[in-house]
N, C-alpha and C positions, 0 to 999 in steps of 0.2 A: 572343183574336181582335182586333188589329186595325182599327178603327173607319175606314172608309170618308170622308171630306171629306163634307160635306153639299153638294147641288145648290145655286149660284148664278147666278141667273138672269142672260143677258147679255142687251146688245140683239141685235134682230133682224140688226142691217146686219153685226155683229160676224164676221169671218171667220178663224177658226184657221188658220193655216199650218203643225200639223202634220197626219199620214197614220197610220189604223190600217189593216195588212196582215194578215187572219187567214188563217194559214196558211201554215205553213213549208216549203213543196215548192218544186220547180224555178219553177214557176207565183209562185209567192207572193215567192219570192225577188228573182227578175226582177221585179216589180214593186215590190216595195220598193228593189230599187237604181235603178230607173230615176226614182223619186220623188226619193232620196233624192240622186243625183248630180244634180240642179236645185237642191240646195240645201236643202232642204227635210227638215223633220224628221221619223221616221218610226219610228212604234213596231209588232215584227212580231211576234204572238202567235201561238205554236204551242203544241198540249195535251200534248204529247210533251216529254220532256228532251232532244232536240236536233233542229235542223232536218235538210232532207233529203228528206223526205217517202219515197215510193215508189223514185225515183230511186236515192237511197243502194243500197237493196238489189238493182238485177239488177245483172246484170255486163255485158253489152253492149246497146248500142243500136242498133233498124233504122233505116237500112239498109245502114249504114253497117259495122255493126257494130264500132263506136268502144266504147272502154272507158268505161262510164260514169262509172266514180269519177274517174275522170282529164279528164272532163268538170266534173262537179259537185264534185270540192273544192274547185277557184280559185273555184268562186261561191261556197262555205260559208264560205271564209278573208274574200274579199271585203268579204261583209256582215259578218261579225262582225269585222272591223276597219274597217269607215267608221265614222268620225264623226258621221254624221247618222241612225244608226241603232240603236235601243236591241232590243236581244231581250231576249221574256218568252217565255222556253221552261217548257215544263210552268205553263202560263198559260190559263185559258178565259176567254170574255168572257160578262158575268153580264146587266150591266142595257143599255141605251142610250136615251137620250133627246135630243132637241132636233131640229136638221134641217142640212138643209146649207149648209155652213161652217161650223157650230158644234153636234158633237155632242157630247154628255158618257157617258162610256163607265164604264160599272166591270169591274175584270178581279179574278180570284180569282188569285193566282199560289200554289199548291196547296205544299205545303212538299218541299222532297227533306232534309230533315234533312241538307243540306250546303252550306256557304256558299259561292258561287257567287265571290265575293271573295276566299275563302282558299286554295279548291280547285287544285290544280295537276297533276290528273288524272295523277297518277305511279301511280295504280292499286294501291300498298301493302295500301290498305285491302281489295281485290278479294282479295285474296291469302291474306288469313287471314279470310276469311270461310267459315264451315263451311257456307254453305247452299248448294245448286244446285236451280236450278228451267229447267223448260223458256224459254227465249230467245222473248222476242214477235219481234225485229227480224230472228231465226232460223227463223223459221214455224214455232219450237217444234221442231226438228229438236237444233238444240244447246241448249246450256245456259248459263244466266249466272248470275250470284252474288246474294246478296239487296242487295246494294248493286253496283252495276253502271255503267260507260257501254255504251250501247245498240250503238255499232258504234265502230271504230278510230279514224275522222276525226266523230265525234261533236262536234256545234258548239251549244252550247258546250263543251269539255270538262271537265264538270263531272258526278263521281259523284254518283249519287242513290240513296237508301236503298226499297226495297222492302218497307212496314212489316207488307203483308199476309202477308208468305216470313219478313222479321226473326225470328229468335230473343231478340235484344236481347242477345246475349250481350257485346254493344259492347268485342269485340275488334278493329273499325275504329277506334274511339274510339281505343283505347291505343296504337293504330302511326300514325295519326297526327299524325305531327310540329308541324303547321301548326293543328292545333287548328280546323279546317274542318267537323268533324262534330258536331253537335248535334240529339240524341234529343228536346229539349224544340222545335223550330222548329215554331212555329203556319203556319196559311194566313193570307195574307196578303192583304187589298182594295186595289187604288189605282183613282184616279181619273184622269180622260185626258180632255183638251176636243182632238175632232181636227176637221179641216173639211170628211176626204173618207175613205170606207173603201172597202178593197177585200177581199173575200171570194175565199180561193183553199181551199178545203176538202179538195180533192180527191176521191177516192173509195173505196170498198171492193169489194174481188172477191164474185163470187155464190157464195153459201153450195150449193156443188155436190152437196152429200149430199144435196139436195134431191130429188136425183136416185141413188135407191138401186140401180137397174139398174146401174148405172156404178162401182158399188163401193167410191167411196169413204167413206171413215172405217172400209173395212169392212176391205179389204184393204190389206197393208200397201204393196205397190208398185202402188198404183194412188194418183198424187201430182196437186195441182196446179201450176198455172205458177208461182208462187211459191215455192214449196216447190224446185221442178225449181230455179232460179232462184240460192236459196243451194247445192245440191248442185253447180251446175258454177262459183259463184265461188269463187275464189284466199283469199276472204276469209272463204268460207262454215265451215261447221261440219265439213267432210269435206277442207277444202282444195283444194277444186273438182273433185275426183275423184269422179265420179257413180257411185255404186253404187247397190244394191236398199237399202231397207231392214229386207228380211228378213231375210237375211245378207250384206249385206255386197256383195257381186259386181259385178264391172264387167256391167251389161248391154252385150248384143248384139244384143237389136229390140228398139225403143221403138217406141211407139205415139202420138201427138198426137190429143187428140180435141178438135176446133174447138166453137165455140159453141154451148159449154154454160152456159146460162141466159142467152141473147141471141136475141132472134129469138122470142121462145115466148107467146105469148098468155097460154097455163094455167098461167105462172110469174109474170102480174103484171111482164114486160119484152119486149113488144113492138118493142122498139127496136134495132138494132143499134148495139154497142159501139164499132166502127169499128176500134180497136186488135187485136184479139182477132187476124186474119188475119195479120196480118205477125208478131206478139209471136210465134205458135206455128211461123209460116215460119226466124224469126228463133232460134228454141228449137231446132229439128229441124235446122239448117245447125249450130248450134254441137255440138249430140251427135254431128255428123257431123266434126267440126271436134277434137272431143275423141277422137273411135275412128272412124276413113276406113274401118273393116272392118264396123262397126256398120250393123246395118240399121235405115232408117228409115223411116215410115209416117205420114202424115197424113192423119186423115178428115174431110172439110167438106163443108159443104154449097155454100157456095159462096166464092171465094176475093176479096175485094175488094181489090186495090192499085192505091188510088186519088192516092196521095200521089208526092211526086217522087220517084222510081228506087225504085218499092215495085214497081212490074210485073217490071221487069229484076233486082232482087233474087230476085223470086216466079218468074222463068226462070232464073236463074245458080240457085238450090237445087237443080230438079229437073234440071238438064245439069251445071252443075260438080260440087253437092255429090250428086247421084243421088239425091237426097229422093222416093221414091214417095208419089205421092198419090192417094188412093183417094175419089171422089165419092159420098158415101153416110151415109149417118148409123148411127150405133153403136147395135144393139136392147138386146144385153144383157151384163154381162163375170160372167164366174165362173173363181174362183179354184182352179187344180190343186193339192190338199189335199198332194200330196207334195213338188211341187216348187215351188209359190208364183207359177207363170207365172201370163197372165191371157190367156182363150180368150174372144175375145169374137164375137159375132154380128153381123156388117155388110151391111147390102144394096149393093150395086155397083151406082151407078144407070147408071153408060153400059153394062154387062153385062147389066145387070138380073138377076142373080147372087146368090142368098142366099149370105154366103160366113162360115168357120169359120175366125179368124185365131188364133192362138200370140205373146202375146209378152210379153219376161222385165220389163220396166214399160211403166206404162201412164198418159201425161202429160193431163189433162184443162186446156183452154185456158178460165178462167172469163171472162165478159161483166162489164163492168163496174154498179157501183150507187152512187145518193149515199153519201156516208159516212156513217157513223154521228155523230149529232149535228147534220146539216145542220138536221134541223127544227128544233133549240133553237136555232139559229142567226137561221135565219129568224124566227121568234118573235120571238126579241131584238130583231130590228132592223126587225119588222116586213114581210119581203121576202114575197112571193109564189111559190109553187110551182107549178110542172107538174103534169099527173096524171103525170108518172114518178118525183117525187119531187125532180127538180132545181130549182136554182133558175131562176125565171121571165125573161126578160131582157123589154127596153120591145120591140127589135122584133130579126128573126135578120138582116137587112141590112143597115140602115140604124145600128144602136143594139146590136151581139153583147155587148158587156161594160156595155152601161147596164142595172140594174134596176127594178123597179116604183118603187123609193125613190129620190129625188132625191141626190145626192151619193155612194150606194152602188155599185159597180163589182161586177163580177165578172169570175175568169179560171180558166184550169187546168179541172177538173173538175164545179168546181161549180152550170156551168150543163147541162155533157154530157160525154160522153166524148171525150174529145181524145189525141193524141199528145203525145211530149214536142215538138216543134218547135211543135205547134200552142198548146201550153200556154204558154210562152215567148212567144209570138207573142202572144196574150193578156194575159199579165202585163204585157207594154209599151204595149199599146192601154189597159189597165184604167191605168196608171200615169199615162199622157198625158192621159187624160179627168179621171180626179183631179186633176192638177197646174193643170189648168184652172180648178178651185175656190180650188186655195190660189192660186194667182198673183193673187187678188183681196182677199186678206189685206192688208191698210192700206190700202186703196182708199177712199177718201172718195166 
């Protein structure tokens, strides 16, 4: 292992001119270029082997419904060609100490047994690898190799060895050429004095089995939005061709069921997600977009577009793309043991109609939740939480990306659920209020 620099104390007036940006999503990104095009040095730690975040994997964006990848490659290309910006992909941050303008940071950059300097993502090594294991960046729908890149435009492009799947049989080793792969690579400490951070974490979808009524994990075509997500991208594991996953078949009714695990007291998220309404608006227009004979179905509780041209999206579904939407919340689904439909029970509240719906899948819209590891986050750096588990900001008006910690920023997810424009929008207020700190670097 590696030996970490031992902490040297500076003085207090001392102010760093560089920027740690945790977290490699659209959110994190944007903030790290907007630091880093003032000039300024900026190192961006994401715990994944490439950035991207969420983004990378749908395939269109509301409300627009623009192509997302065609959005976020020029920013992946972007940052990983400025010069003022170092990525430490597959990197978490360990300790931090000091305050603002001079913090002293340590990060673990975790080994991928492949040299990031040699690697030339030619993918040889993917090739004659004997192992397959279910695809994390594929919701586990397809499959990827024990040594792997995570998606196509993967930034950095560089393979990493999965030691947990490895056989060691190190037939990457012997193909190849450039001598980039090395079974012996420790984890590695460095150290970082930066003078303003900014926290863009993002978030994770609500563990929907929570909710057994609803069937999923139980049955096979009852999916959620993610899942749905890779099925109809060009890039996904099916080649965007939405089938069942029972066998196969182009469905002909889907079914959208809105806010599930958003809104609910007895699940510990009283909150509304804000996203969740257009995401599943946005889902239901493209299965309509993929099959115009497909019938389509969305049940909510209540429909919020409250964003620019999210209402007039939420009218062009149900008039142009004939998206029916049914008010009423989902009691219960059970699966037709011959044919694999899913017969679910909904109350019709403007009917007020107990009603018995048939359909061949069945998309569950999950509410958003901090990510996983936010708290070790916050510990590190000593930040403040909500009772919903985000992180705390100084005020929601006056101060949205300042935190309890002086010099610490936040943007993207990490203090609530946001959109992609409103995450964005974020990242460059978190960026602007940092660059405030460094621009006081050699200031006497």
């Amino acid at each position: 292992m590696t030996q970490s620099m031992d902490y040297v104390e500076t003085p207090k007036k001392y102010v760093s001119d560089n920027a740690l940006v945790i977290g490699g999503g659209v959110a994190g990104m944007q903030a790290a270029l907007d630091i880093a095009n003032q000039g300024y040095k900026v190192y961006l730690v994401e715990k994944t082997p490439s950035i991207g975040g969420r983004m990378a994997a749908i395939d269109k964006t509301f409300p627009t419904l623009d192509c997302s990848a065609c959005i976020l490659t020029p920013k992946l290309s972007e940052v990983a060609r400025h010069p003022n910006i170092e990525l430490l992909t597959y990197s978490e941050v360990e300790k931090a100490t000091g305050h603002e303008g001079n913090f002293t940071i340590k990060i673990r950059r975790k080994a991928r047994y492949v040299h990031e300097d040699k690697c030339s993502g030619c993918g040889e090594c993917a090739q004659v690898c004997p192992v397959e294991v279910p695809a994390e960046f594929e919701e586990k729908i397809g499959f990827r190799k024990a040594i792997y890149l995570p998606f196509p435009q993967a930034t950095p492009a560089v393979y990493t060895i999965d030691m947990d799947t490895c056989i060691n049989c190190k037939r990457c080793a012997k193909t190849c050429t450039r001598g980039a792969i090395d079974y012996e690579m420790k984890d590695k400490v460095v150290q970082l004095n930066v003078g303003a951070i900014v926290v863009a974490t993002g978030y994770k979808l609500f563990d929907v089995s929570v909710y057994p009524r609803l069937g999923y994990g139980r049955y096979q075509n009852v999916i959620n939005a993610m899942e749905y997500e890779r099925l109809i991208n060009a890039a996904g594991p099916t080649h965007g061709h939405l089938i069942r996953i029972s066998d196969g078949k182009t469905p002909k009714d889907i079914g959208f069921i809105q806010c599930v695990g958003a809104r609910d007291v007895n699940k510990g998220v009283p909150y509304c997600s804000r996203v969740c309404c257009m995401y599943g608006v946005k889902n239901a227009v493209m299965a309509r977009e993929h099959d115009p004979e497909a019938k389509v179905t969305i049940y909510y509780a209540d429909i919020r577009a409250f964003g620019k041209g999210f209402e007039e999206f939420y009218e062009m579904a149900k008039t142009r793309f004939g998206v029916n939407f049914v008010k009423g919340r989902v009691g219960e689904v059970v699966e037709d043991s011959e044919t694999k439909d899913l017969i679910i029970e909904v109350e019709d509240i403007n009917t007020a109609q107990l009603e018995e719906v048939r359909h061949d899948l069945l998309v569950i819209c999950p509410g958003l939740q901090p990510p996983d590891g936010l708290e070790t986050i916050a510990k590190v750096l000593k930040l403040e939480q909500s009772e919903d588990g985000y992180l705390d900001i100084e005020d929601t008006f006056s101060a949205p990306v300042t935190t309890t910690i002086p010099g610490v920023f936040t943007c993207g997810c990490a203090d609530g659920p946001k959109d992609i424009p409103d995450s964005v929008t974020a990242g460059s207020a978190a960026a602007m209020r940092a660059t405030i700190i460094l621009s006081k670097a050699g200031a006497k």
